[in-house]
TORRO-397721 format. One record per residue (C-alpha): residue number from 1; residue in one letter; x, y, z. Coordinates in nm, 4 decimals, always signed. Each point is the difference from the previous one (the first is absolute). Example, Ala and Ser with C-alpha at 12.3 -4.5 7.8 and 13.67 -1.06 7.14 Angstrom:
TORRO-397721
resi 1&resn a&xx +1.2300&yy -0.4500&zz +0.7800
resi 2&resn s&xx +0.1370&yy +0.3440&zz -0.0660
end
This chain:
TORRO-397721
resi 1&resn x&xx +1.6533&yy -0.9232&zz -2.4924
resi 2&resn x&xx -0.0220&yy -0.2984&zz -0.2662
resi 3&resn x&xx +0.3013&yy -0.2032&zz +0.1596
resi 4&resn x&xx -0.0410&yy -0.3095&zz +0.1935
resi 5&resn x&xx -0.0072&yy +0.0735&zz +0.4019
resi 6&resn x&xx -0.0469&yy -0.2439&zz +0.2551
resi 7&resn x&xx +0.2072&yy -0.3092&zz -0.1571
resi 8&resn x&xx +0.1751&yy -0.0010&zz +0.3409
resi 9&resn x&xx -0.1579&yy +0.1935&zz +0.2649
resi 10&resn x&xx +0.1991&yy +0.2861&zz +0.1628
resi 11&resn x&xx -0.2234&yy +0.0188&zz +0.2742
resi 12&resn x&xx -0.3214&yy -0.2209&zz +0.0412
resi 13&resn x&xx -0.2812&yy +0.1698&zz +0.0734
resi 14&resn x&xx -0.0481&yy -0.2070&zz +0.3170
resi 15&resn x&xx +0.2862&yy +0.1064&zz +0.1288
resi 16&resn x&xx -0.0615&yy +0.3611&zz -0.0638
resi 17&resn x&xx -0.2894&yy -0.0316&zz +0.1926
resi 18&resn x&xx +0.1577&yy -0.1761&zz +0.2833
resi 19&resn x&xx +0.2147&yy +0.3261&zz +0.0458
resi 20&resn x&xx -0.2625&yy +0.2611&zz -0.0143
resi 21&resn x&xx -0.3157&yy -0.0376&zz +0.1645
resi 22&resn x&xx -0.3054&yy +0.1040&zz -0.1887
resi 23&resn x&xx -0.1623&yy +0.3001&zz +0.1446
resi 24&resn x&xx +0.2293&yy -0.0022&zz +0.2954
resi 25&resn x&xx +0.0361&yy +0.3842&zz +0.1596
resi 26&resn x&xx +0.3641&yy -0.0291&zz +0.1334
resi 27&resn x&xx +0.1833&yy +0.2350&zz -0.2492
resi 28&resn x&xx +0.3180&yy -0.2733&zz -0.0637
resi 29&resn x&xx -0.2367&yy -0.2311&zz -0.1819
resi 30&resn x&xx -0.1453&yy +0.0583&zz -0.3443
resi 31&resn x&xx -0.4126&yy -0.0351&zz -0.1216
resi 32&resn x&xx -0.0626&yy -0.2080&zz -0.2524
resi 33&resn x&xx -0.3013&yy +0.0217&zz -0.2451
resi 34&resn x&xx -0.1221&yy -0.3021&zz -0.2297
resi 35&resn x&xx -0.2549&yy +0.0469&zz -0.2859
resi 36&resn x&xx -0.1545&yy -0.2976&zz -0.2344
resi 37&resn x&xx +0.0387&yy +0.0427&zz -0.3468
resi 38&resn x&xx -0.3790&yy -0.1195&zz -0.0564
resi 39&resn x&xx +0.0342&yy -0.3349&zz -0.2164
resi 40&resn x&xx +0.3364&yy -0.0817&zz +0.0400
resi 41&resn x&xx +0.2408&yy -0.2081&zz +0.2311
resi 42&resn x&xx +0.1806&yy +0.3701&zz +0.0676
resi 43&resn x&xx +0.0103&yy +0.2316&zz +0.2277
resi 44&resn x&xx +0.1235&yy +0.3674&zz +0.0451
resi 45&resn x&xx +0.2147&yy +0.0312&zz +0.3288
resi 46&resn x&xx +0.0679&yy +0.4044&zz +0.1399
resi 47&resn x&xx +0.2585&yy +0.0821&zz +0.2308
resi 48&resn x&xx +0.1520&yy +0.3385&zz +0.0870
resi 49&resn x&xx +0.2511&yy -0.0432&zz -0.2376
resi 50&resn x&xx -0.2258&yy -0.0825&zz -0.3273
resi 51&resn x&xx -0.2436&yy -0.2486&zz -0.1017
resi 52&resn x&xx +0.1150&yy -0.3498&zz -0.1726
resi 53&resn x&xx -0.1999&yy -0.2928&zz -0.1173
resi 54&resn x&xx -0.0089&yy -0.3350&zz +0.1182
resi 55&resn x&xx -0.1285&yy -0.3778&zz -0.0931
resi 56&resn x&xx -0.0188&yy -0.1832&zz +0.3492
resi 57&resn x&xx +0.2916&yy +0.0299&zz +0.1648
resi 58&resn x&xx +0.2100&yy +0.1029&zz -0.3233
resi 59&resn x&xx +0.0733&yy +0.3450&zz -0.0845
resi 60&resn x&xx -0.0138&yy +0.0347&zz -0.3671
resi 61&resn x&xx -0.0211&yy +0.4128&zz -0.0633
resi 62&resn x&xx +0.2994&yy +0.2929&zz +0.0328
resi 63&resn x&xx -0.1319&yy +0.2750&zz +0.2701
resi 64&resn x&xx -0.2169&yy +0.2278&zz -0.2029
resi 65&resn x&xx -0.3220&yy +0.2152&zz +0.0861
resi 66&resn x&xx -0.2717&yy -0.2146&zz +0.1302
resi 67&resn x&xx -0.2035&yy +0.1209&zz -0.3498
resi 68&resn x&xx +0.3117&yy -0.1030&zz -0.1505
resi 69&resn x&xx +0.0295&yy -0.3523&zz +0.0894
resi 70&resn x&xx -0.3683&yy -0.0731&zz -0.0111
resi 71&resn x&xx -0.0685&yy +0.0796&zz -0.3506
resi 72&resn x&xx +0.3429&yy -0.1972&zz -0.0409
resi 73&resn x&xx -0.1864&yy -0.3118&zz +0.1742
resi 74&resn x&xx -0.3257&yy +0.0175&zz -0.1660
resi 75&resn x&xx +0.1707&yy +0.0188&zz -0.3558
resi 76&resn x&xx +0.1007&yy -0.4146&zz -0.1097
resi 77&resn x&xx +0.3093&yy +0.0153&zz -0.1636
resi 78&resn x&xx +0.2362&yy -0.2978&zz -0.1467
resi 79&resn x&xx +0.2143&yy +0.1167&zz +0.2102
resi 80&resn x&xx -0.2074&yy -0.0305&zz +0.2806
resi 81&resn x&xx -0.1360&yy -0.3532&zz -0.0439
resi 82&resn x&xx +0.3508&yy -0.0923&zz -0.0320
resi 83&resn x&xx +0.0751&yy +0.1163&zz +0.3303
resi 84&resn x&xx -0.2339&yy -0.1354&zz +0.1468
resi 85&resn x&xx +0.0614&yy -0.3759&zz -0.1516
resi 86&resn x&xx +0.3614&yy +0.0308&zz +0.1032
resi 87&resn x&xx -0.1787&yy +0.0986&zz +0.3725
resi 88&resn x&xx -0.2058&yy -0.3207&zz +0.0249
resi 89&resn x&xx +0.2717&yy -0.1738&zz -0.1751
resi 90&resn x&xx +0.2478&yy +0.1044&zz +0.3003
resi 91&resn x&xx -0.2765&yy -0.0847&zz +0.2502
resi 92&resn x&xx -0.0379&yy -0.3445&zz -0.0835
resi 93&resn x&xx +0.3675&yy -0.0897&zz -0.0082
resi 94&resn x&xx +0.0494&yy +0.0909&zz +0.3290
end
């Protein structure tokens, strides 16, 4: 999982959220979870169909476990940083 996600998002986050409601009980909409990866601008986000981590509104993790993606998050990579420059970059050009 060392690639570059979330250059272009697929789906923002806050529009994955305006689709599913979060702890809604009607069975056509889907829970979602977040967790703070302590110390860090991340955060781990859980749905039914796997866990993925996010910065803001960016998605910048593959689905994985949520165990998976938070030792992913809490690990600073090059690859990582550069991400995450080309994220802010983006942001301020637009």
């Amino acid at each position: 999982m060392s690639k570059l996600i979330g250059m272009e998002p697929r789906q923002s986050v806050g529009e994955l959220e305006g689709t599913h409601k979060e702890g809604s009980s009607s069975q056509n909409e889907e829970l979602i979870k977040r967790e703070d990866i302590k110390d860090s601008p991340f955060q781990v986000v859980t749905t039914e169909e796997g866990s993925f981590g996010v910065m803001g509104k960016w998605r910048i993790t593959e689905l994985g476990t949520k165990e998976e993606i938070k030792g992913e998050l809490e690990v600073i990579s090059w690859n990582r940083i550069v991400q995450i420059i080309v994220l802010i970059n983006d942001s301020f050009k637009k």
